[in-house]
Phi, psi and omega in degrees: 000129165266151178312139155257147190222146168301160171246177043277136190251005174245142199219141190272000157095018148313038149005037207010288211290321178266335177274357167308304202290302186316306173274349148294285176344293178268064090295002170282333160320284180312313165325316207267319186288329165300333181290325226262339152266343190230036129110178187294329185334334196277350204267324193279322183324298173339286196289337182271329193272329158283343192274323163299333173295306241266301161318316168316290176301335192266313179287342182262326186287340155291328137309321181261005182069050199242154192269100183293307174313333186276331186282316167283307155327323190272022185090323173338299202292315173272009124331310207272329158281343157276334181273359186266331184283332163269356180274339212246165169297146193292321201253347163309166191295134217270353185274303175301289182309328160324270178320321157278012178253356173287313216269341185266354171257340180213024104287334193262307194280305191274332166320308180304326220090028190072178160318118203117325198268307179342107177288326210252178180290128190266308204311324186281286205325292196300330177278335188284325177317314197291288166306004181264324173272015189196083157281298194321313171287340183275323179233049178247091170257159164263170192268177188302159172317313168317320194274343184293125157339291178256058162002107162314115212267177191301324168250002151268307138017279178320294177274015179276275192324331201257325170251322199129325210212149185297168157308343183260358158106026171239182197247152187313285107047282189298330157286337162251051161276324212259017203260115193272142185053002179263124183227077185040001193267133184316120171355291141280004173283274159319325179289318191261352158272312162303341163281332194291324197289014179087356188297137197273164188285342193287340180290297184313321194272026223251311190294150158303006151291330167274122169263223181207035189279333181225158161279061172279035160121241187276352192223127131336134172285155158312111178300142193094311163280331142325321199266338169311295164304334182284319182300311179299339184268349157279334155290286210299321192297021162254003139259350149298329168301309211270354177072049175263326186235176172244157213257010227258308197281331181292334168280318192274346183300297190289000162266341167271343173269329162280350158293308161321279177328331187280301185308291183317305176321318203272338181254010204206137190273095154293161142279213184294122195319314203304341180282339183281324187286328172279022203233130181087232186226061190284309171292352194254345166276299189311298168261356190258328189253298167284357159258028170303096208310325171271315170257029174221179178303140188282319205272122157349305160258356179284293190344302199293298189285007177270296201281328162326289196294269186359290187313302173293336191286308166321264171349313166278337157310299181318305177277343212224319191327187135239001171245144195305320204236114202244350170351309187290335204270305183304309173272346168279339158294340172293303205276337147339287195299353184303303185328293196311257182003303208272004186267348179258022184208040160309109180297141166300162188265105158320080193133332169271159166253173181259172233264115183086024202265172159246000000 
């Protein structure tokens, strides 16, 4: 007698769980090169957001009778927690990562019905939440390490997150005082306030927050935030190798912010589109946030106008906006729009026509 088994009876062995795995993986660069500028914070951030996602998951799949190891084994939640533990500043209050790692593991996810059901980004849900309410703590970085007198050490880390204040008793603020031009403020940040007050970009590149690893044009990148981003575009196209992602929604996002960027270059004194890709959080939204398999688009050509569209909502925040850097905004407005897309961009059925068709 043979077994009868359901189908899909061929499998591509793509696995929740290995592919999970698979985009951790390659986001350990970029991790390890964000400890290696702006200090361990990021490590502790890592640990507090996972171990509460985790926590989280074991208590709501144990509320709904849900199989708790399996639901856990596939990685998500702790996916969905490194990318929220790397969006926010490394030094921020251990309250805040708390609080976005709740509201994006049991409002963005298990409300929905858990992983699959999710309209939204849960990682986005939880960092935008965050940034509306708690702006001060949402935009106080510190500048990278190098530029610091006193380097926050592994136990100033610690303690910056849990009080407030280094083991020797100073405060963010008081480790970038002795810092010429640094006002906590971000790079892309810095670039977009000084242009608006008119300010020229060869002065803004003036601060010790810009560094020189490329010539991108009228401005020097952000140190630090260049070399982040270049590890992040080596994760992603090394998940694009192993065929984890599609290669669709990430060309078009960066080809429409380098358009953008180039049109601003030419009417307007911008810097260099290529300063728009290394800046901010342009490469870790391209491959890491907006492919996110579950909220962005299924289709072959919806993927190009899902990332398209991304690409312009980045681009109009970044110029026209108030806030410098707009990826979380851009893709939770994107991902509204997946239904529609994906319902007008349905590859035709082999054997049907299209409607007055032959």
């Amino acid at each position: 007698m043979f077994k009868m088994i359901s189908s899909p009876h061929t499998h591509s062995g793509k696995l929740t769980a290995r592919i999970m795995l698979w985009v951790i993986i390659a986001m350990i660069p970029a991790i390890i090169a964000q400890i290696y500028y702006f200090g361990f914070g990021v490590l502790i951030q890592a640990a507090l957001a996972v171990g509460l996602a985790l926590t989280l998951e074991f208590i709501v799949t144990l509320l709904r009778h849900k199989p708790k190891l399996f639901y856990i084994a596939d990685f998500s939640v702790i996916l969905t927690a490194l990318i929220l533990a790397v969006a926010i500043p490394p030094y921020a209050p251990y309250w805040v990562i708390l609080i976005g790692t709740f509201c994006a593991v049991i409002f963005a996810k298990h409300v929905y019905g858990g992983l699959g059901q999710n309209l939204f980004n849960p990682a986005m849900v939880g960092y935008v939440i965050l940034l509306i309410s708690f702006p001060l703590q949402m935009t106080t970085w510190l500048p990278p390490v190098q530029l610091l007198n006193e380097p926050p050490t592994f136990a100033d880390a610690y303690a910056l997150i849990f009080t407030g204040f280094s083991t020797d008793g100073f405060s963010l603020h008081q480790l970038t005082a002795a810092i010429d031009g640094i006002t906590q403020a971000t790079p892309l940040d810095a670039v977009k306030t000084g242009i608006k007050s008119g300010a020229a970009l060869s002065d803004i590149a003036h601060s010790p927050i810009f560094g020189s690893l490329l010539p991108f044009g009228a401005i020097a990148e952000g140190q630090g935030w260049a070399q982040v981003n270049a590890f992040f575009l080596l994760g992603g196209l090394f998940l694009i190798w192993k065929k984890i992602i599609h290669w669709q929604i990430p060309v078009a996002f960066l080809a429409v912010i380098f358009l953008f960027g180039f049109v601003q270059n030419l009417l307007a004194f911008a810097p260099n589109p290529l300063w728009h890709w290394f800046s901010g959080a342009t490469m870790f939204g391209a491959f890491f946030i907006a492919t996110d398999p579950v909220t962005a688009s299924i289709t072959p050509k919806g993927k190009l106008i899902f990332g398209a569209l991304v690409g312009i909502l980045v681009c109009l925040i970044r110029f026209y906006g108030g806030y410098p850097d707009g990826v979380a905004f851009a893709v939770l407005l994107g991902n509204i729009c997946v239904p529609l897309i994906d319902y007008y961009t349905r590859p035709r059925v082999s054997g049907h026509f299209k409607k007055g068709g032959k």
